[in-house]
MARVEX-272302 format. One line per 5 residues: number of its first residue (from 1); their letters; for each residue x, y, z of C-alpha. Coordinates in nm, 4 decimals. Layout:
<recs>
NUM) a) X/Y/Z ~ ... .
</recs>
This chain:
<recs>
1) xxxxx) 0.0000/0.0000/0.0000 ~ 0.2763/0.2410/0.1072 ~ 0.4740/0.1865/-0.2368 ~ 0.1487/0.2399/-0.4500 ~ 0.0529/0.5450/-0.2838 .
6) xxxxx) 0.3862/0.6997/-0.3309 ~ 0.3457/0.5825/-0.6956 ~ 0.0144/0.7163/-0.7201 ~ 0.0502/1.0775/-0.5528 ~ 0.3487/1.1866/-0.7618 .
11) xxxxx) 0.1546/1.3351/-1.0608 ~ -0.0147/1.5835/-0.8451 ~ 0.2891/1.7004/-0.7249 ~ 0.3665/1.8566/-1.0860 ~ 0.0130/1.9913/-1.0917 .
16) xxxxx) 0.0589/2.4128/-1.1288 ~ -0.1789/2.6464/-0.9475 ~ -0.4073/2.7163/-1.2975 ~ -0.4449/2.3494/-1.3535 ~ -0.5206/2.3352/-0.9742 .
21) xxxxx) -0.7865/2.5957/-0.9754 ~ -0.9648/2.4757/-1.2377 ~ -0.9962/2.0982/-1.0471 ~ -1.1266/2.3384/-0.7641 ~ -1.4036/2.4754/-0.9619 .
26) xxxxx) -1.5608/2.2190/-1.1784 ~ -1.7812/2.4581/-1.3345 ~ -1.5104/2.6624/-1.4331 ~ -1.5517/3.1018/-1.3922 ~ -1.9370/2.9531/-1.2987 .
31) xxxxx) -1.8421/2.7946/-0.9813 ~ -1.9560/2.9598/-0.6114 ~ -1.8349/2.8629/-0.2887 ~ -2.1205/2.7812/-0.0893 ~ -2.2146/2.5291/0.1712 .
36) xxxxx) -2.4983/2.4040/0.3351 ~ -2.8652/2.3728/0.1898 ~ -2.8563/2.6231/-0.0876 ~ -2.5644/2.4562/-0.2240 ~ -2.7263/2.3936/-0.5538 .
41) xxxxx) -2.9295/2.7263/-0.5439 ~ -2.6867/3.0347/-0.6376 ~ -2.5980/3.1772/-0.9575 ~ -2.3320/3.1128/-1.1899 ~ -2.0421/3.3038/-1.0031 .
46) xxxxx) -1.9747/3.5115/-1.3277 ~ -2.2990/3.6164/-1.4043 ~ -2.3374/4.0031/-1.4291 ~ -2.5877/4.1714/-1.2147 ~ -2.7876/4.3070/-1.5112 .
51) xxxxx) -2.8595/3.9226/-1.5932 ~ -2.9346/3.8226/-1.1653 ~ -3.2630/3.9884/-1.1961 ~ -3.3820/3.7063/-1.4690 ~ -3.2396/3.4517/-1.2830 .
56) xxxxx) -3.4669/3.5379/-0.9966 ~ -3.7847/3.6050/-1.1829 ~ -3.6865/3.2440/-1.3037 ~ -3.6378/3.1089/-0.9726 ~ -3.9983/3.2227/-0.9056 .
61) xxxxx) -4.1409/3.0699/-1.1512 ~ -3.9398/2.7209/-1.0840 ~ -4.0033/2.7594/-0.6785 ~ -4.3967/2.8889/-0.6660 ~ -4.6828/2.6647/-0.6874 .
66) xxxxx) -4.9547/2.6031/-0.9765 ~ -5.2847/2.6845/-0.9487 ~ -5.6343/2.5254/-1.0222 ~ -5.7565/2.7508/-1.3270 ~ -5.9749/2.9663/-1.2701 .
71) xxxxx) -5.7512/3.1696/-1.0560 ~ -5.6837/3.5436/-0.9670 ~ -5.3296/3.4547/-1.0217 ~ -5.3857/3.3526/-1.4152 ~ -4.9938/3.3800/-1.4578 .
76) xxxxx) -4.9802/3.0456/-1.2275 ~ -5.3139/2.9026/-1.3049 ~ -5.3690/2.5429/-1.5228 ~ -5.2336/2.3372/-1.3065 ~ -5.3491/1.9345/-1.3610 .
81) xxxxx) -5.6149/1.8073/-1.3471 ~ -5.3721/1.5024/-1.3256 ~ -4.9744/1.6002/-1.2145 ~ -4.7204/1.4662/-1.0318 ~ -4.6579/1.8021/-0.8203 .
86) xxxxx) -4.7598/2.1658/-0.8157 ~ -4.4279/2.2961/-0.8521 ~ -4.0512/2.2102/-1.0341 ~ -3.9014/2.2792/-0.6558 ~ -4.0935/1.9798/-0.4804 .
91) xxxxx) -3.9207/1.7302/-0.7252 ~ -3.6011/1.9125/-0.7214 ~ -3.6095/1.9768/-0.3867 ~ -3.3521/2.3331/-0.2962 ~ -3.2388/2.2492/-0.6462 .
96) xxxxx) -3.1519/1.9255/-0.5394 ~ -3.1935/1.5349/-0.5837 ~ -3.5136/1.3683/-0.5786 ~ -3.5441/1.0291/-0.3418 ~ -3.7601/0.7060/-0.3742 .
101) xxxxx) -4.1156/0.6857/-0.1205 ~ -4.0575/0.5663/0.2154 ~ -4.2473/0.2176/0.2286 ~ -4.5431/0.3995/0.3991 ~ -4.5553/0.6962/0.1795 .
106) xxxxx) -4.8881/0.8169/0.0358 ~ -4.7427/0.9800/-0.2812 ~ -4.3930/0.9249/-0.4776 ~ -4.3204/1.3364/-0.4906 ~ -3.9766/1.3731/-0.5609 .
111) xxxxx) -3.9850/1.0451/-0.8146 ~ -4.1975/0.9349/-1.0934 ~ -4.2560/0.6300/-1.3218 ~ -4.2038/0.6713/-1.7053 ~ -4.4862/0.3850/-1.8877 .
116) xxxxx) -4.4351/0.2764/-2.2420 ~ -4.5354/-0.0245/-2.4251 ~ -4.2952/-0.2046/-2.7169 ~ -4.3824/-0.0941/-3.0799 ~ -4.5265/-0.4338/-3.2532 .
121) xxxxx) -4.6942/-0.2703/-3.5116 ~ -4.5864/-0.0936/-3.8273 ~ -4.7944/0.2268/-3.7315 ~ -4.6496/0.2025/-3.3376 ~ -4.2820/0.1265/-3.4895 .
126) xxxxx) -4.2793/0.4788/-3.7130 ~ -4.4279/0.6223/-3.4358 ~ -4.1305/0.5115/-3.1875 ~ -3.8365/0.6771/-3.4435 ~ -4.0134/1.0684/-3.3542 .
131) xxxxx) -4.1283/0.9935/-3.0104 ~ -3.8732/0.7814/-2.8699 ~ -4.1611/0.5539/-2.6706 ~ -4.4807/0.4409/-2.7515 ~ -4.6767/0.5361/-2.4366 .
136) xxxxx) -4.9180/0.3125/-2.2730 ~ -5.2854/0.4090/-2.4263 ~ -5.4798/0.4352/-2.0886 ~ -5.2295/0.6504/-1.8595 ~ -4.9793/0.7744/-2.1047 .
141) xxxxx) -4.6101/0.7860/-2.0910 ~ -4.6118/0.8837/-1.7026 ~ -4.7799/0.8063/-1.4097 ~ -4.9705/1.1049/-1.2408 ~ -5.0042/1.0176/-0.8590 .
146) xxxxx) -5.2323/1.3549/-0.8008 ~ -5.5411/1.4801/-0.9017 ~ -5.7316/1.8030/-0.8318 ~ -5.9931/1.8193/-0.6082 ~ -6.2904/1.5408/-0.6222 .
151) xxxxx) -6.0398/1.4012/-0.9345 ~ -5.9318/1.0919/-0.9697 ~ -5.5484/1.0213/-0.9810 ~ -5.3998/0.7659/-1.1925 ~ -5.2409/0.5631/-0.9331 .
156) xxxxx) -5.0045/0.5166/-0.6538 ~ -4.6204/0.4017/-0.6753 ~ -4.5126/0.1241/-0.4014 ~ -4.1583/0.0682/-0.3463 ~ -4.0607/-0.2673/-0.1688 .
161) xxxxx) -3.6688/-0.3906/-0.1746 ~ -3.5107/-0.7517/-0.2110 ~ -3.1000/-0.7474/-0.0517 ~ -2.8727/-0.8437/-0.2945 ~ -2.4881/-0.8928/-0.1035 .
166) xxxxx) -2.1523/-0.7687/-0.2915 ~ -1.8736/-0.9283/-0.1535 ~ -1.5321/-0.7547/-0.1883 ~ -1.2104/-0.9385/-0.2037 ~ -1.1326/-0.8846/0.1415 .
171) xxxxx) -1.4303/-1.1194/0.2441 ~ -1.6344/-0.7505/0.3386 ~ -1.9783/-0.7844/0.2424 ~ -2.1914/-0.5035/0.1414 ~ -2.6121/-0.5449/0.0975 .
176) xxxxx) -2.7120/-0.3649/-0.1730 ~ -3.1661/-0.3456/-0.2289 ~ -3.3128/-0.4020/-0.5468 ~ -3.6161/-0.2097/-0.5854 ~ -3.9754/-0.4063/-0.6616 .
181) xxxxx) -4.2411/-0.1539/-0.8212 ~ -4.5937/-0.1906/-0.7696 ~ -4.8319/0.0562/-0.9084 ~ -5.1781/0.0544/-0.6888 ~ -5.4915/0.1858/-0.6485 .
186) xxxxx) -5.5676/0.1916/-1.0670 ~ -5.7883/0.4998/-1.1213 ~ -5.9067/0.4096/-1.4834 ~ -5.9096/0.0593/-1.5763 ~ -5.6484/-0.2011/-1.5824 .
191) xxxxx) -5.3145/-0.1546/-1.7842 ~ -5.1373/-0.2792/-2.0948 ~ -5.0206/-0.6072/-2.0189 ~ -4.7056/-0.5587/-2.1593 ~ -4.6651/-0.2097/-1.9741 .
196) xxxxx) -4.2902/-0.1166/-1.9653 ~ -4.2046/0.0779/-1.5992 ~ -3.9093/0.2744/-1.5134 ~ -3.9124/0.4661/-1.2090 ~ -3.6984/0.7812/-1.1894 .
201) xxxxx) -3.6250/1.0539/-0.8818 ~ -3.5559/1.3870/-0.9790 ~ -3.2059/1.5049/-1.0961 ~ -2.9655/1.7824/-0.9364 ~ -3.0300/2.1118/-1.1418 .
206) xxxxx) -2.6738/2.2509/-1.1398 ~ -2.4293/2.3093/-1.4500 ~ -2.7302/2.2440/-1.6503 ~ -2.6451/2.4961/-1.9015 ~ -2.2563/2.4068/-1.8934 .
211) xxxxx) -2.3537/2.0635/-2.0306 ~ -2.5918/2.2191/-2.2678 ~ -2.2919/2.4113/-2.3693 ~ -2.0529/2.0946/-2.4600 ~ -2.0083/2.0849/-2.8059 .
216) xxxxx) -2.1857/1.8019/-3.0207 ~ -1.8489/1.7530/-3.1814 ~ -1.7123/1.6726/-2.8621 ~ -1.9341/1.4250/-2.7407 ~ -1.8758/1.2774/-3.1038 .
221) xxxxx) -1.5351/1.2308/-3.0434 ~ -1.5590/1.0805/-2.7652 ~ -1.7818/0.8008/-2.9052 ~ -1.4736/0.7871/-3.1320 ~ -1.2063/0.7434/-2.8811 .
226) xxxxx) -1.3996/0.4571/-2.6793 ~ -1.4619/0.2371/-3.0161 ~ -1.0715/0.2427/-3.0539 ~ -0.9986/0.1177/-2.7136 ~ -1.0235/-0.2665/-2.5732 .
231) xxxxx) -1.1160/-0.1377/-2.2172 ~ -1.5370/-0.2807/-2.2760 ~ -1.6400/0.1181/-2.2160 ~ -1.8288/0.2246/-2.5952 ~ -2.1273/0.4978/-2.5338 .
236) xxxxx) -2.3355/0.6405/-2.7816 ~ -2.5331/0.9609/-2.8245 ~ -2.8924/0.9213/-2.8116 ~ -3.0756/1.0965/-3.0906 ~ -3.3841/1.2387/-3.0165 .
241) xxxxx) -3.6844/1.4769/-3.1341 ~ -3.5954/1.8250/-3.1241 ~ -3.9347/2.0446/-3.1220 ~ -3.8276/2.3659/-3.2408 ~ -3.5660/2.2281/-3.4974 .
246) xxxxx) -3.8445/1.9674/-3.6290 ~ -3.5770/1.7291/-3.6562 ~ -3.3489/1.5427/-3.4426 ~ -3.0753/1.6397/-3.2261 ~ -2.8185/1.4823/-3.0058 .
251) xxxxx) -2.9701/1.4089/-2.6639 ~ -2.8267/1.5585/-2.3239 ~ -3.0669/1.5326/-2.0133 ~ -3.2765/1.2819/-1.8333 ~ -3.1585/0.9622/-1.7135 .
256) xxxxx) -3.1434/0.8176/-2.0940 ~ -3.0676/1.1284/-2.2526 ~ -3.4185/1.1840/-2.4181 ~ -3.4257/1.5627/-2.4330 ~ -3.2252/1.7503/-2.6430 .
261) xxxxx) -3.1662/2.0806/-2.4705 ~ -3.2837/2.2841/-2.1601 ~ -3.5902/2.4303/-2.2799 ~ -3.7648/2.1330/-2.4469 ~ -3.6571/1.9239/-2.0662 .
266) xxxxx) -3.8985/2.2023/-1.8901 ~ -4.1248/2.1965/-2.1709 ~ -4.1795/1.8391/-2.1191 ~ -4.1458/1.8617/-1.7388 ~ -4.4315/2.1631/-1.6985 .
271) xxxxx) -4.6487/1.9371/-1.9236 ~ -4.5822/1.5522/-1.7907 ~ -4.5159/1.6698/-1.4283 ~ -4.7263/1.9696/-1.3394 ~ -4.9893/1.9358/-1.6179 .
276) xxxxx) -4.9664/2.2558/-1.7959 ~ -4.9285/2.3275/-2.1699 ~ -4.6627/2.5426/-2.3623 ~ -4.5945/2.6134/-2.6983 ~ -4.3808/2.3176/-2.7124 .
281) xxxxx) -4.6152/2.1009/-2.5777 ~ -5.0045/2.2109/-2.6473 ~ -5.1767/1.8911/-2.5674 ~ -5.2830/1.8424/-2.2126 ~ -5.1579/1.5266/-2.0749 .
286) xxxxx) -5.4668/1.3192/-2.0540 ~ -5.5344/1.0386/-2.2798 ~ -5.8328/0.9808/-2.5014 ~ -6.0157/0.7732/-2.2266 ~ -5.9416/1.0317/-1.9663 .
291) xxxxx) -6.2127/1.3147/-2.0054 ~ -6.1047/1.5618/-1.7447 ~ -5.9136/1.7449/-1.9451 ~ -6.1937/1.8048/-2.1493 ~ -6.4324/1.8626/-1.9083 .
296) xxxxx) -6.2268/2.1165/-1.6315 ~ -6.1691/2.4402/-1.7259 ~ -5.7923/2.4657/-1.8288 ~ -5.5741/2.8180/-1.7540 ~ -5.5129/2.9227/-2.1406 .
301) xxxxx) -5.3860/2.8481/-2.4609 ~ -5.1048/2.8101/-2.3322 ~ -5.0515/2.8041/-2.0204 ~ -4.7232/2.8415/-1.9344 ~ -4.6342/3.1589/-2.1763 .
306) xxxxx) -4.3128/3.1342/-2.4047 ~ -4.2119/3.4554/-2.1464 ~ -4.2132/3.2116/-1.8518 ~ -4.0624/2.9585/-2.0619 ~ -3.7330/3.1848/-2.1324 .
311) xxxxx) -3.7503/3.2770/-1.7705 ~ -3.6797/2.9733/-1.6182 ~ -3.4591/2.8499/-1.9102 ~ -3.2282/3.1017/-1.8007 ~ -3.2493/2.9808/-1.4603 .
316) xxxxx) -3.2104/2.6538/-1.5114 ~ -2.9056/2.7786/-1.7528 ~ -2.7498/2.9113/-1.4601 ~ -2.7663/2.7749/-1.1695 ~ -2.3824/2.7174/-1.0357 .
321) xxxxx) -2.1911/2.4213/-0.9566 ~ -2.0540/2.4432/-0.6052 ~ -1.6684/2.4521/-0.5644 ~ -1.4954/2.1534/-0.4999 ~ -1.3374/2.1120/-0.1399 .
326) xxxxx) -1.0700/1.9435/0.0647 ~ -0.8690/1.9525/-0.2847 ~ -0.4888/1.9376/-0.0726 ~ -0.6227/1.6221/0.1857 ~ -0.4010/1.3451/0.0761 .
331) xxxxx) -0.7088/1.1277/0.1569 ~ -0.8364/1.2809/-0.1810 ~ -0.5704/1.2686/-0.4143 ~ -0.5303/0.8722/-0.3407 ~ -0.9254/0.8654/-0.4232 .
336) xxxxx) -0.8531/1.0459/-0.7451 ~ -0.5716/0.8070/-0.8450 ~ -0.7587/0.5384/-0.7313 ~ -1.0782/0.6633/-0.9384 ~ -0.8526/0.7083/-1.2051 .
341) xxxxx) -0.6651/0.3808/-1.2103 ~ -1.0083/0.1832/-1.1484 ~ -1.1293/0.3341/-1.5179 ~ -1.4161/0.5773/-1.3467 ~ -1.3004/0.8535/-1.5823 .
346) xxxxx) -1.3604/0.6401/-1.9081 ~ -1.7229/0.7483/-1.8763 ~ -1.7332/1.0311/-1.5950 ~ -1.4875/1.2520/-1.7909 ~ -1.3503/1.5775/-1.7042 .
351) xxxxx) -1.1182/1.8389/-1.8349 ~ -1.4195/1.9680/-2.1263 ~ -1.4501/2.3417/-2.2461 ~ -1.8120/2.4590/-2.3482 ~ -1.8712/2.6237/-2.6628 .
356) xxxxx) -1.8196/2.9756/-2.7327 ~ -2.1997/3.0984/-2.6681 ~ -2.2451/3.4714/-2.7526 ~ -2.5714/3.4510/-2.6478 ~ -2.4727/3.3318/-2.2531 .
361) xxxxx) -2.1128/3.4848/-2.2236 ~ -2.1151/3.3325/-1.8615 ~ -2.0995/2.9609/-1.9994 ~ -1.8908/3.0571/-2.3176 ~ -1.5597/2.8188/-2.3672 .
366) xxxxx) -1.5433/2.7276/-2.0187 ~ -1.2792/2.4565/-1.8920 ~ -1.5268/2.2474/-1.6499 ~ -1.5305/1.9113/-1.4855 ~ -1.8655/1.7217/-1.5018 .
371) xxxxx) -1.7093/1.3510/-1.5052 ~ -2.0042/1.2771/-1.7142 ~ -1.9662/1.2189/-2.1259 ~ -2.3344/1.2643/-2.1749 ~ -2.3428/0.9158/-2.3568 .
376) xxxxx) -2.5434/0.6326/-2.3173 ~ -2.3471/0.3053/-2.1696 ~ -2.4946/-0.0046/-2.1309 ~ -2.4817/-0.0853/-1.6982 ~ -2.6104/-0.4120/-1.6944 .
381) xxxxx) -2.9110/-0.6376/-1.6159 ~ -2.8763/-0.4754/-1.2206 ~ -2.9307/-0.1615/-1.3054 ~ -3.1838/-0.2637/-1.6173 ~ -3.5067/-0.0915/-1.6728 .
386) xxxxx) -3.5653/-0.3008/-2.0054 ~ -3.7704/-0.0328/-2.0917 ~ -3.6119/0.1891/-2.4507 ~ -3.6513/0.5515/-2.5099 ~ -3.5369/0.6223/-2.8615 .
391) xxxxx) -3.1748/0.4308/-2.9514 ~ -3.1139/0.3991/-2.5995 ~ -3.2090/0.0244/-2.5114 ~ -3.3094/-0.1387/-2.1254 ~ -2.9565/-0.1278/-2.0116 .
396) xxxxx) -2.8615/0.1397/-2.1466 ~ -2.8282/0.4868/-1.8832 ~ -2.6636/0.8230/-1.9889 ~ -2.3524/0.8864/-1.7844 ~ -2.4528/1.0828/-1.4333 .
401) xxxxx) -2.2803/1.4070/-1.3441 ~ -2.1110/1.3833/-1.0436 ~ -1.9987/1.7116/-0.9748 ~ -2.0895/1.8513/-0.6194 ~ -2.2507/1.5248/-0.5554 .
406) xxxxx) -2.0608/1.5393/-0.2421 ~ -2.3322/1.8398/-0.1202 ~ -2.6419/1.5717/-0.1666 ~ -2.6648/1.5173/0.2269 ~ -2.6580/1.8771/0.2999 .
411) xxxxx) -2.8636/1.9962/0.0741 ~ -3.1043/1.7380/0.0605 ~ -3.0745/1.5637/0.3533 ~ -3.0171/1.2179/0.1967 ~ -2.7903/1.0094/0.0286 .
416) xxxxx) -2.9891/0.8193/-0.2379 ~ -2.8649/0.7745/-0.5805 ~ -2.8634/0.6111/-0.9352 ~ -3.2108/0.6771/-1.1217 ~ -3.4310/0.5297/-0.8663 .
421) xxxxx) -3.2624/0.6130/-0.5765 ~ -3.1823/0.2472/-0.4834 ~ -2.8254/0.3206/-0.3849 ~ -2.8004/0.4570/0.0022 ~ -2.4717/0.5524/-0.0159 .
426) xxxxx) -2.1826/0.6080/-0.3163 ~ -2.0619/0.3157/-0.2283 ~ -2.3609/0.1252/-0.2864 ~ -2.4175/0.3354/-0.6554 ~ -2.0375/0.1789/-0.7108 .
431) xxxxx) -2.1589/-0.1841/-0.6676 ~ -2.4456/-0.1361/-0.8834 ~ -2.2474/-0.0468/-1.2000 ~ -2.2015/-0.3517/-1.4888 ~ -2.1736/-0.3978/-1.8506 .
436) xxxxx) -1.9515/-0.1199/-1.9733 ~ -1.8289/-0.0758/-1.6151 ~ -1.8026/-0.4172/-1.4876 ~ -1.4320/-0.3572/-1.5261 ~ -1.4493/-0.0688/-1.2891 .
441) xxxxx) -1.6644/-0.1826/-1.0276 ~ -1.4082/-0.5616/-1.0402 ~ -1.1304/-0.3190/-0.9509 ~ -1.2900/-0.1320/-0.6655 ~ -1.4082/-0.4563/-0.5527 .
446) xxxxx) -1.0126/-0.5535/-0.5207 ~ -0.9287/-0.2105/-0.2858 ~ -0.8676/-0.2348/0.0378 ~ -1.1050/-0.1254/0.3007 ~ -0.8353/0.1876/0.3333 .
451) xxxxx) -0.8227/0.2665/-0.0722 ~ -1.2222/0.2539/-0.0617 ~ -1.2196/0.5003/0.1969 ~ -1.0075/0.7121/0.0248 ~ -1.2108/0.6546/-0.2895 .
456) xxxxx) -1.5176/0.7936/-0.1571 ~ -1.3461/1.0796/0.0794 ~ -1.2535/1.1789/-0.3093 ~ -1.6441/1.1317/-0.4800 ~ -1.7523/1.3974/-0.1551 .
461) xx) -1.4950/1.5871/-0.2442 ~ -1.6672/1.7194/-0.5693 .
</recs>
């Protein structure tokens, strides 16, 4: 151990103090220092004042609640009839990561269940290629767990776990819980029998717009540089249904990349989540055997304005990545080496500058670490949803960020990870990679209880 870490720490000797600050702040000139629970809530560090006032107009909008239409306040009002929440901030809670139901929760809240059903027929399989899913006909392409008043929800989401023990090679055994969905309480008729489920909590909202930012030509490349290594790590870019461009586009956010950019991910999330229409998305999200959308009274055409819409694009845009800390603890650097040695950082890359952007000067060519690639890998049959959304198949999950994932207990007061939460712990998000990063996780399996320590005083580091 002593010879490997003296291997191991000599690079960062040689580091100089540019390269250094740059590691410090992962979202490059963006970056704030701030702790505790509004972490994930400040503004890009570089943003001018001028530009602070939309970013809090924004915030409004993202924070508030929705209304039942009609409504005094008509610039809130359309909410439902059938939603998931009234607001973005009870999903991404201070900005934050969602969490899976307690077992004796009433309602999901900060999690949701994407439904889709496989494309058999000609008509379904054309229809799959634009819309990435074919959703299932009663309740759509997403459970709504709330109603309005004397409605009817969809349904409820039960969570129930099965242990599944990881042994390391030290003969340390870790129990790791495989979630078991069950969808109750069926408020309009039985389902699809071949109904397709994923469950997914809500994602951090910070460096949003930095990854928006990353060049398509550099997420090309690097599905370039994996297919010329032997190390089992590929990715792919999704390719998914831009709205505006009426064509397709690369895809960058949600757990399988199946949103293109920022505004078409709120677009979708006002609509499927809070029930409101934009000019994205006009349709309301009932489905033809669901008549309250036809019968309630709904809060305009649209209801979310494109004004709103720009609003909290730009916060979303903005909102900063926290600095990284404890950067000189030689706890950390060994975690680094080891994260690097183990292969983490053939997927969860770093080092990546942003486009120039003359229309957002405050995310234009920065140098940032995400240690995502935005590509889809394929993680196995543990972490399978078997459920597709566009090329991406049911192992396939777009790399997470991990950047100031070392805030999550602060700011959220939890530690839950990977798409449904199942993961307690980093550790436990570790031990559920496979496929692409079976590799990976066999070498952290091999550390010492010491180097995984030291592995995961480094992931809290970020």
């Amino acid at each position: 151990m002593m010879l490997y870490t003296k291997l191991i720490l000599l690079p960062f000797i040689l580091f100089s103090a540019s390269s250094l600050a740059y590691d410090i702040k992962s979202g490059g000139d963006t970056s704030v220092k701030k702790e505790g629970p509004n972490a994930y809530s400040m503004p890009a560090n570089n943003l001018p004042m001028l530009n602070r006032l939309d970013f809090s107009v924004g915030n409004s909008f993202f924070r508030n609640p929705w209304v039942q239409a009609p409504a005094s306040t008509d610039a809130r009002d359309g909410l439902g009839p059938l939603f998931n929440t009234n607001g973005c901030q009870n999903c991404h809670i201070k900005d934050g990561r969602g969490h899976p139901p307690e077992e004796n929760d009433q309602h999901a809240v900060s999690m949701l269940v994407r439904l889709s059903i496989p494309a058999m027929t000609d008509e379904q399989k054309k229809a799959y290629i634009k819309d990435g899913v074919i959703p299932e006909p009663t309740y759509g392409g997403q459970l709504q767990d709330f109603a309005l008043q004397d409605q009817t929800p969809e349904g409820q989401i039960k969570i129930r776990y099965t242990d599944v023990p990881v042994t390391f090679t030290d003969g340390t055994t870790v129990v790791l819980r495989k979630p078991d969905l069950e969808i109750v309480d069926l408020g309009y008729g039985e389902m699809h029998p071949d109904t397709q489920f994923s469950a997914r909590i809500a994602p951090p909202m910070i460096g949003l717009g930095l990854l928006e930012s990353i060049p398509d030509a550099t997420l090309e490349l690097w599905v370039k540089e994996n297919a010329a290594t032997d190390d089992g790590v590929l990715g792919k870019t999704n390719k998914v249904w831009d709205v505006e461009k009426n064509g397709f586009s690369i895809g960058r956010f949600g757990w399988k990349a199946g949103q293109p950019n920022l505004m078409q991910q709120n677009a979708a999330a006002f609509n499927g989540d809070v029930g409101l229409t934009s000019r994205l998305f006009p349709n309301e999200n009932c489905t033809s055997v669901q008549t309250l959308c036809d019968d309630l009274p709904n809060g305009g055409d649209p209801e979310v304005s494109d004004n709103i819409l720009d609003f909290v694009e730009f916060y979303s845009q903005h909102l900063a990545v926290p600095i990284r800390r404890n950067t000189q603890d030689p706890q950390v650097k060994l975690g680094q080496a080891l994260f690097q040695s183990a292969g983490c950082e053939s997927c969860h890359r770093t080092n990546v500058k942003t486009a120039k952007r003359e229309d957002l000067p405050a995310l234009s060519e920065q140098i940032i670490h995400p240690y995502t690639d935005l590509l889809l890998h394929d993680m196995g049959e543990g972490l399978a949803d078997n459920r597709p959304e566009y090329l991406a198949d049911g192992q396939e999950w777009r790399t997470a960020p991990l950047w100031g994932i070392g805030y999550t207990e602060e700011v959220n007061g939890h530690t839950n990870f990977l798409h449904d939460g199942r993961a307690r712990n980093l550790m436990e998000a570790v031990l559920w990679h496979g496929g692409e990063a079976e590799n990976a996780k066999q070498n952290v399996l091999a550390f010492s209880e010491s180097e995984r320590e030291a592995l995961i005083t480094y992931l809290n580091s970020l």
